[in-house]
C-alpha positions in Angstrom: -66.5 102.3 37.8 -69.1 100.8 39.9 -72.1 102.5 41.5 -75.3 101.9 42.7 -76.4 103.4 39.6 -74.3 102.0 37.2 -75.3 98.6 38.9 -79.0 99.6 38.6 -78.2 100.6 35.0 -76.5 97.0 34.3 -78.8 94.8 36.6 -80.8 92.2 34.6 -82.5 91.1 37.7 -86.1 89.5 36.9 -85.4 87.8 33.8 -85.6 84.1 34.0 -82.1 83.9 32.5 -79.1 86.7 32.7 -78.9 85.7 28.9 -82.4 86.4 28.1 -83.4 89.6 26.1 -85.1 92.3 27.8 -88.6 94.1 26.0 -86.1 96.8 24.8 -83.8 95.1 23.6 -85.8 92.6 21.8 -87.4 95.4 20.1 -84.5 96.7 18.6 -83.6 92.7 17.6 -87.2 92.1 16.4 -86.8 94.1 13.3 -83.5 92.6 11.9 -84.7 89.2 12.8 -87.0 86.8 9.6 -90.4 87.2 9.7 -93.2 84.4 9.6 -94.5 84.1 6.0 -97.9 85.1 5.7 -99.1 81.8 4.3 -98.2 78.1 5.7 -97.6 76.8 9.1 -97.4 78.8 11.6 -94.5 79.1 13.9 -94.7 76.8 17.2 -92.5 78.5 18.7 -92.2 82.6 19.9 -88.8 83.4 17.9 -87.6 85.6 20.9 -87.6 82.4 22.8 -85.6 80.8 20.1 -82.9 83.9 20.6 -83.2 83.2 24.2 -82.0 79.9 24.0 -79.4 80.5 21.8 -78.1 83.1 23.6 -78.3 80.9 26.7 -75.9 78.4 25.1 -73.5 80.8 24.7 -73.7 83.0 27.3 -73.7 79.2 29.7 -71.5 76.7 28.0 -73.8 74.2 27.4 -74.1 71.4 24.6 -77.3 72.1 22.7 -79.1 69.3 24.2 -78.9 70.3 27.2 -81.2 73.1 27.3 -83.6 73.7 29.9 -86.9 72.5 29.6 -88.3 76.4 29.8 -86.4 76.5 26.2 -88.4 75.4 23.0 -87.5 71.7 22.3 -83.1 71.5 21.4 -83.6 70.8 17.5 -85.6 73.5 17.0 -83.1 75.8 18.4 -80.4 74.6 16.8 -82.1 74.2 13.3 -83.2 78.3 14.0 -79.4 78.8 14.9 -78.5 77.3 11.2 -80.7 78.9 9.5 -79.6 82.2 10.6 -76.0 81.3 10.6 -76.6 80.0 7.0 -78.4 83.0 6.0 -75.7 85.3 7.2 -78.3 87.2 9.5 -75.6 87.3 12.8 -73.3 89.0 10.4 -75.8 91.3 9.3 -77.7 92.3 12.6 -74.1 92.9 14.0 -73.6 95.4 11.2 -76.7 97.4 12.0 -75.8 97.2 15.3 -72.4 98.6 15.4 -73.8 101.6 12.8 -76.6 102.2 15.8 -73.8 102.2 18.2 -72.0 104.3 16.9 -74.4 106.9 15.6 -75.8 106.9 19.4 -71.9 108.0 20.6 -72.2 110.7 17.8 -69.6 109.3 15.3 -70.2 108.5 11.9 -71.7 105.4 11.3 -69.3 103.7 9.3 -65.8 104.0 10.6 -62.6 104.8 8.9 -60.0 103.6 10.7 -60.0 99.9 12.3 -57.8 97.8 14.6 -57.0 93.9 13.9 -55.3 91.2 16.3 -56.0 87.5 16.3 -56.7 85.2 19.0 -55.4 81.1 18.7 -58.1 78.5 21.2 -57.8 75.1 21.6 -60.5 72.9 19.0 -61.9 69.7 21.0 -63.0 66.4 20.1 -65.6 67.5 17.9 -63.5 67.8 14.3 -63.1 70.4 12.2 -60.6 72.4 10.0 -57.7 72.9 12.9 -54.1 73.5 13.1 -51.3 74.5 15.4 -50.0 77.7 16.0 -46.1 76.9 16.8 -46.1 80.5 18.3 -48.3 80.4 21.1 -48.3 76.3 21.2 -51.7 75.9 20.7 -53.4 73.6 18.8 -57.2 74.6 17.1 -58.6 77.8 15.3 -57.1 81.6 15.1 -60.2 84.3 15.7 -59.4 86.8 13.3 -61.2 90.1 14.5 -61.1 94.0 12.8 -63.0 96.4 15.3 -63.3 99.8 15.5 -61.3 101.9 17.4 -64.0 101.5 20.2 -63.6 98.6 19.7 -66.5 97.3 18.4 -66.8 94.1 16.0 -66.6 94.8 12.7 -65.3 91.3 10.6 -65.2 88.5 12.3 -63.6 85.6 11.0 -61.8 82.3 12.0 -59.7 79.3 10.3 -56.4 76.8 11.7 -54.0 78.3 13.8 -51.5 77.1 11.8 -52.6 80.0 9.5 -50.3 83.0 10.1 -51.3 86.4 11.1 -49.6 87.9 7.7 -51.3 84.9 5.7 -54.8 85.4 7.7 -54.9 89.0 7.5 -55.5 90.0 4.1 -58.3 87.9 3.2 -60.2 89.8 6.5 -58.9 93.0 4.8 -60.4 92.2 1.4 -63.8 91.2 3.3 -64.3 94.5 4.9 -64.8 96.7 2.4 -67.8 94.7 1.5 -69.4 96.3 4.8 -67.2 98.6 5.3 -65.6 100.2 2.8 -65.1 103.3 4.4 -62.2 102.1 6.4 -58.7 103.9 5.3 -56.3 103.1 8.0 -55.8 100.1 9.9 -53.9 99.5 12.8 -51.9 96.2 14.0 -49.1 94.4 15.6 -45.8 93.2 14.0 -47.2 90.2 13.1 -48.8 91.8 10.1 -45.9 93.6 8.7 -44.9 92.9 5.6 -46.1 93.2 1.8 -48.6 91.0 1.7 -51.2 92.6 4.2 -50.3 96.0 2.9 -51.6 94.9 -0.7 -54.6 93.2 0.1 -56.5 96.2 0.1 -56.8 99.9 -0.5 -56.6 100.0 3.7 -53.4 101.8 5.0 -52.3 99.2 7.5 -50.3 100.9 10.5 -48.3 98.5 12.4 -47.6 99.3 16.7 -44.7 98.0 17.7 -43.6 97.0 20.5 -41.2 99.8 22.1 -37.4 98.6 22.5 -37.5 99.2 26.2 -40.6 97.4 27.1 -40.1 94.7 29.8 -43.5 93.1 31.1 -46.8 94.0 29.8 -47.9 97.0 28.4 -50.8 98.8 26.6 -49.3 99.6 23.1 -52.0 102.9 21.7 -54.5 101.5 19.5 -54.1 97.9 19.9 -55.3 97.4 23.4 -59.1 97.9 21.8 -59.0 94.8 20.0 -57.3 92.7 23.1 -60.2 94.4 25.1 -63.0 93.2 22.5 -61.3 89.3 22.9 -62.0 89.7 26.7 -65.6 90.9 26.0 -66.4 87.5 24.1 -64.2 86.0 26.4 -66.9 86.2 29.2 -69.2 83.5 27.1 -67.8 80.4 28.6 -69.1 78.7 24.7 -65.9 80.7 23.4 -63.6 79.3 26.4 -62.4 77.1 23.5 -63.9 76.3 19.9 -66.0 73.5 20.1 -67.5 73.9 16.3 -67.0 71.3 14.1 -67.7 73.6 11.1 -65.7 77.3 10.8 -69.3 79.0 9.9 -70.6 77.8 13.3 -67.4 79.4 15.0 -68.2 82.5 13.3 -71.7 82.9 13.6 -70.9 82.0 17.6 -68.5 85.1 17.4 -71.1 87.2 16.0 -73.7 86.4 18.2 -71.0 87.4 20.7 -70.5 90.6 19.5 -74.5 91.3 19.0 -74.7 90.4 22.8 -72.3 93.5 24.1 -74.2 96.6 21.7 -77.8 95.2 22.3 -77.6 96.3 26.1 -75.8 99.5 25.3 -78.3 100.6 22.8 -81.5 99.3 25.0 -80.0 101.7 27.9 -79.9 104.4 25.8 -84.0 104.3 24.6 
């Protein structure tokens, strides 16, 4: 609910961009972030300002080149964008991120139980592995996401829509337990049932089903989480559609999503 407070709390009034990280959040980001070599050239550019920009992009929509001037030069913050994409860093700082999350509610760090859904987006002009979901008559790339029961990112993945939710499931089963191999129990809709998601790993998958009765919309226990975590990235008008032209961009986009909602959370909390 909002209050003055929780406005105050939430306000990102005086930064030069909405998108740009605050002194407590970058120092939580600093640490999982590369760090200049001790011989060599010297960076030109600050590398918070190179998280600013990309964050910018996705929190605005824009194409890379058009970055404001206040931004270090377009090339450099795309190169900085693949190399951290390439390096699997997003992936990483959202792990430690969720952990610090969820020590900071007083849960264990790594979960046990998870929640999975997928999301189809239209692809645009710009190529790209795509495909078309005859379900939901769309025509581009499935976002695959397991999250917590918080709902909290946890794998993040993304391929055709023509892929089915049965077919697309159990390789994001099999690369959880790589991060999180905690996880028993998983919970998910009927799209999932079947035998092939239920031997991709040792995770118990639960499927919700939709109640006989049901007419109109309804939150089904457990799922709603994982619908709720699409709406968070949802807010980043750069995931309004995909317009990657290479699956570990669209990924490392999600990511960078994901590290976006914890890194206020946890700054609030310091």
């Amino acid at each position: 609910m909002w209050t003055a407070t929780t406005r105050r709390q939430h306000s990102r009034a005086g930064l030069r961009y909405a998108s740009d990280v605050t002194d407590a959040e970058w120092g939580i980001l600093e640490a999982l972030l590369p760090r200049p070599a001790c011989r060599g050239r010297r960076w030109a550019w600050p590398l918070r300002e190179i998280i600013n920009a990309i964050f910018y992009v996705l929190r605005a929509g824009c194409a890379w080149r058009l970055l404001p001037d206040s931004f270090p030069p377009w090339r450099t913050v795309y190169r900085w964008f693949a190399r951290l994409r390439d390096g699997g860093v997003w992936e990483a700082m959202n792990h430690h991120l969720v952990m610090l999350d969820r020590e900071r509610c007083g849960r264990e760090a790594s979960p046990t139980a998870a929640v999975i859904d997928s999301q189809s987006v239209k692809t645009t002009e710009s190529g790209g592995p795509r495909g078309y979901d005859a379900g939901k008559k769309v025509k581009g790339r499935k976002r695959h996401a397991m999250v917590d029961t918080d709902g909290r990112g946890l794998v993040l993945d993304a391929h055709p829509a023509s892929v089915q939710d049965r077919d697309g499931g159990p390789p994001l089963l099999r690369t959880s337990r790589r991060r999180w191999p905690f996880i028993q129990r998983g919970y998910a809709d009927a799209a999932y049932a079947g035998d092939g998601p239920a031997r991709a790993s040792p995770i118990r998958l639960e499927i919700v089903r939709k109640p006989r009765d049901q007419i109109g919309f309804a939150v089904h226990a457990r799922r709603w989480v994982v619908e709720r975590f699409f709406a968070w990235i949802g807010r980043n008008p750069r995931l309004a559609k995909d317009f990657e032209a290479t699956i570990a961009s669209a990924q490392a986009f999600l990511y960078a999503a994901s590290v976006m909602l914890l890194l206020p959370r946890l700054a609030r909390s310091t």
